[in-house]
Each structure stands twice: as C-alpha cells, then as structure tokens.
C-alpha positions in Angstrom: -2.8 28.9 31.1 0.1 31.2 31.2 2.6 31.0 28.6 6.8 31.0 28.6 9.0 33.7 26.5 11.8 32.4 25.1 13.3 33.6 28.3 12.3 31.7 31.8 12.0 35.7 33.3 9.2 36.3 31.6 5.6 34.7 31.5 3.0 36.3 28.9 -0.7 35.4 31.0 -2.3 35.8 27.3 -0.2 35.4 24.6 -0.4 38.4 22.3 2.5 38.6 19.7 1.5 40.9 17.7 0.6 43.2 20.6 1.8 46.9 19.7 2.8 47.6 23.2 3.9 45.2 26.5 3.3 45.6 29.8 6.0 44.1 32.1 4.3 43.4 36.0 6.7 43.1 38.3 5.6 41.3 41.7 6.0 42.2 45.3 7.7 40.1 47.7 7.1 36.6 48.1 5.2 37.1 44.6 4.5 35.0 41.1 3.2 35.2 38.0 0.8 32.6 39.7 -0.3 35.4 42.4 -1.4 37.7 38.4 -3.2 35.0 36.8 -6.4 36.7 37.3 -5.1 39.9 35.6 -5.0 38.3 32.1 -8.1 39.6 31.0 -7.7 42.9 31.4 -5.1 44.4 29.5 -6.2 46.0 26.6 -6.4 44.6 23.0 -3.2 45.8 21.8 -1.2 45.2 25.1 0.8 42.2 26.5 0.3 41.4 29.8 4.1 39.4 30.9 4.8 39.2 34.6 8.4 38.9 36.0 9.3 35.4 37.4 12.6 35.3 39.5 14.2 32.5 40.2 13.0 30.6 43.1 9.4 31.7 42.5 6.2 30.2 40.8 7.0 28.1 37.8 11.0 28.9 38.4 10.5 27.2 42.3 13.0 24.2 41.8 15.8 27.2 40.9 17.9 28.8 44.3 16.2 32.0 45.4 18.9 35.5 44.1 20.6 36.6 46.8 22.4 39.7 45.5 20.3 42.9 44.2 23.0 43.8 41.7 23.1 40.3 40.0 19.6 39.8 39.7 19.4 43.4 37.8 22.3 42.0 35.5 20.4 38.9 34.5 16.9 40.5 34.3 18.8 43.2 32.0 20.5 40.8 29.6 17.0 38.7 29.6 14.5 41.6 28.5 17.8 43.0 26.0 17.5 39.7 24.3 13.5 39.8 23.8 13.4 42.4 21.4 12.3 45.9 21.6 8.4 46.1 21.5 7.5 49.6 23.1 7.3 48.9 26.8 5.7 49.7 30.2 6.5 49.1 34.0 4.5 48.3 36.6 5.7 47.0 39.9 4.3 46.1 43.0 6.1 46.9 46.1 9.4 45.2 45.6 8.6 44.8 42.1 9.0 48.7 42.2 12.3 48.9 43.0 13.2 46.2 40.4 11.6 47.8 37.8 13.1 51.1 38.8 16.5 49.7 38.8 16.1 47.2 35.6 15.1 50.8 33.7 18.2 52.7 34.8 20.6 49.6 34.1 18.8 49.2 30.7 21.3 50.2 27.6 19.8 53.1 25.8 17.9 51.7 22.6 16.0 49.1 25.2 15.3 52.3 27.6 14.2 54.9 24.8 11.9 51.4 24.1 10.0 52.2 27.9 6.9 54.4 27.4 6.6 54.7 31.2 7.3 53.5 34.9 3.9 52.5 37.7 5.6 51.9 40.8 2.8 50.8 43.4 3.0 51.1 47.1 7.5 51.3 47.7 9.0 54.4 49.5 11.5 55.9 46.7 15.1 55.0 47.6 16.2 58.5 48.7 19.4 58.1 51.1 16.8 59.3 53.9 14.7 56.0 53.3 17.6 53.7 53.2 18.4 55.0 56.5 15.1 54.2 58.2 13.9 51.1 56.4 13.1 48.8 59.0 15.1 45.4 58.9 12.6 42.4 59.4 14.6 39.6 57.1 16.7 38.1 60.2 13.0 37.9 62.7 12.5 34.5 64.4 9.2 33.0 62.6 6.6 34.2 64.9 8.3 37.9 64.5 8.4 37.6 60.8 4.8 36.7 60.6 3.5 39.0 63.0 5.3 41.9 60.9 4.0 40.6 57.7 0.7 40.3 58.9 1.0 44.0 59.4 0.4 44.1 55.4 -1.9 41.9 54.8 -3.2 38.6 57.0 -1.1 35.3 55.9 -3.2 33.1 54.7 -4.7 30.5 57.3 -3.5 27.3 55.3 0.1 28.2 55.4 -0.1 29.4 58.9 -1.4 25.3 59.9 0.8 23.8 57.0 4.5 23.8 58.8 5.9 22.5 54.9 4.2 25.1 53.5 4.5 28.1 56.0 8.3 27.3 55.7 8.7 27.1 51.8 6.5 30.4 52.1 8.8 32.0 54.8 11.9 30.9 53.1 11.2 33.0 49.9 9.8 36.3 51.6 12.9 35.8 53.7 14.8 36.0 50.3 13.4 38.5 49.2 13.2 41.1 51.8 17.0 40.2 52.5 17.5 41.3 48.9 16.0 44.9 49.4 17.7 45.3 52.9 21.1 44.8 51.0 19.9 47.5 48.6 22.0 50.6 48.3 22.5 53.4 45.8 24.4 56.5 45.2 22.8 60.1 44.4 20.1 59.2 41.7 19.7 61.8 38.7 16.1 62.1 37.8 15.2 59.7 35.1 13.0 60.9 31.7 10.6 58.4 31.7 6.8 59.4 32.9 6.4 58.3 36.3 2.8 56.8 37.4 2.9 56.4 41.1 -0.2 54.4 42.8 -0.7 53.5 47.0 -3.2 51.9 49.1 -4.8 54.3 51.5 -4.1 52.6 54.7 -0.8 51.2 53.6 1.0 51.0 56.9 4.3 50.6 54.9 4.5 54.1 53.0 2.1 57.1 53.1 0.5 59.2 50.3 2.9 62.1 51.4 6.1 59.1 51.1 4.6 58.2 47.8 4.9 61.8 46.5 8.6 62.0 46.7 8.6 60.3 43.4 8.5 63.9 42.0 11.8 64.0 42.9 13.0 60.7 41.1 12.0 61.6 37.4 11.4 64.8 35.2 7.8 63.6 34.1 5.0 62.7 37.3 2.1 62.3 35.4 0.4 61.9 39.1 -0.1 60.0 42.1 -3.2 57.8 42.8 -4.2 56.9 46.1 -7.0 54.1 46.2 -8.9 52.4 49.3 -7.4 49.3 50.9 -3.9 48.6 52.3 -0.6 47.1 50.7 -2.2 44.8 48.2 -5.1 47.6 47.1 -3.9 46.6 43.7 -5.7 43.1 43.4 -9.0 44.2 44.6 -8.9 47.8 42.1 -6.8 46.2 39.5 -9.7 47.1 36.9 -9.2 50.6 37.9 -5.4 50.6 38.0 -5.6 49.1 34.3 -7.8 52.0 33.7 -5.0 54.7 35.0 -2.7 52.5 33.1 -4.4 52.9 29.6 -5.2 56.6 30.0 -1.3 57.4 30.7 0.4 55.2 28.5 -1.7 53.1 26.3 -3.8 55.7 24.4 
C-alpha cells in the first residue's frame, strides 16, 4: 500500500522512517507513483523508496494538471525544503530527469549539500543545441499523438478501446509534454553533485552518444550505463538499475 509524507508530493512505497538515506524517483511523462508500485521491494534496507506525485497524477488526479515548468519547480522546492534533510538521491525517468535536475539546482544550499547524487535515465541534457531540435508533439491531433508515443513504447490496448480512458490518458501526457516544450534555460554551470546517467539501447528518443553529454553538465560522471530495451528499459532491469544505484551512492 503506498503511503503519504506529510506532503501530497511525495509518496513513500514502504515506509521506512528511520531509513539513513532516501531515494526520491521521479516519473516520466504521463507517470505515477502507481506506475512504481512494484519497485517497493527493492531498495535496500537502509533506503526510502518516495516517488514524486504531481498534481494531476495518480493519487493527486482530482487536482488541475501544472502548466508552467518554473512553478512546479517552486512548489516541488518548498515541498521537499519542508521534509527535513535525510541524505538524498535522484533518480528520474525521462521527464522525471529534467525535474530532478532542475529541483537540485533551485534547491537552497543546506537541502542540496543534503543530495548524495543525481540518475537521470533516458532525457537528452538541456544544452541550447537540444532545445533547438526537440521535436514538438504536445499540439498533434489524437491519432498523431498516439502514433508518436507509440514510438516509445506501445499504448496499452485498453486505453486505446476505452475513449474515457484514452482521453483522461491523453489529456495528462498532453500536460506534461507541453510542460517540457515550454522549457528553457540559460548557460548551465556544471553542477558538483555525482552524475549517474542510465539509457535504453534502442531508445529512439536519445542515443548512448546524446546520453554522454552529461559529462558536460556536472564535475563528477561516475559513468554511463546503457541496458537492452527501449524508453522504459528501466521497469524490466530495475533490479539491475537498483544494483548501479547502491554501488554509486548507497555503499
């Protein structure tokens, strides 16, 4: 059963207060602490598996969906300032990347010292260059949208034959895509934290070269893992991922 911080941001998926370390997941698009669930397990003993719930998603679904980058940073920051300062780590899932990344660098300086390290899985780094080229899919007619998303991984047949559900479904991934479209940034200085970058092989979204140019986004890459499967490699190696996860930051 998962379980509520004091905060509505934040679910713990197996409630460990006196855990010596937390591990903050950050979902991709479209995502929920409901799409985690089956993580809860695998943390180790000492570590507190929370996953990020935004508004509009999973157990927040009766709250409007964020529709500005820069104010859902502000209210994730003031959230995870006000939960105390347990030694931390980051890992985020496609757009869950670039929340994390950006929830880190907003973070006041006690609360960041308090992050012990940053996985971003399977997002492009937002160099200018990127920002330029990111393909715009947020505006697509439905059967566009779909047919693009598909490209990641295959919708699921239910919602596809559900029109309620395949337009609550749409409606949120519209939402959130919008949001990273309407990202934008100005020169970023390389951040201290120990980067831990991970991709899918055949992730038609960013390639292992792409995934590399992490290096030049912090002053400590401990490395760059590449495992088999696409865009959501994560769920079917997440034992292995927990493994990388432990050897870098929870040893």
């Amino acid at each position: 059963m998962l379980s509520s911080m004091k905060s509505p941001w934040f679910y713990r998926l197996k409630p460990r207060p006196h855990a010596q370390m937390r591990l903050f997941v950050f979902p991709h698009a479209g995502g929920s602490s409901l799409s985690y669930s089956k993580w809860r397990d695998l943390a180790p003993e000492n570590v507190e598996l929370i996953v990020v719930e935004l508004p509009g998603h999973g157990a927040r679904h009766r709250e409007k969906l964020l529709m500005n980058f820069k104010s859902l940073i502000e209210d994730l920051k003031a959230a995870f300032e006000s939960e105390g300062d347990t030694p931390s780590v980051f890992f985020g899932h496609s757009m869950g990347s670039l929340i994390a990344f950006e929830l880190y660098r907003a973070l006041h300086s006690p609360f960041r010292e308090k992050i012990r390290g940053l996985a971003l899985s399977s997002f492009r780094p937002p160099s200018q260059k990127n920002l330029r080229e990111r393909e715009k899919i947020a505006h697509l007619p439905e059967t566009e949208l779909i047919e693009k998303l598909s490209q990641f991984a295959p919708v699921a047949p239910e919602i596809l034959r559900d029109s309620a559900a395949r337009t609550y479904f749409l409606k949120i991934l519209r939402a959130d895509i919008a949001l990273m479209e309407a990202y934008e940034t100005e020169d970023i200085k390389p951040l201290s934290v120990p980067l831990l970058v991970f991709g899918g092989a055949d992730d038609s979204s960013v390639k292992p070269e792409e995934l590399k140019q992490w290096a030049d986004f912090g002053t400590i890459l401990h490395d760059v893992q590449i495992f088999p499967g696409g865009h959501f490699y994560h769920f079917e190696h997440a034992k292995s991922v927990f493994l990388s996860l432990t050897q870098n930051f929870f040893v």
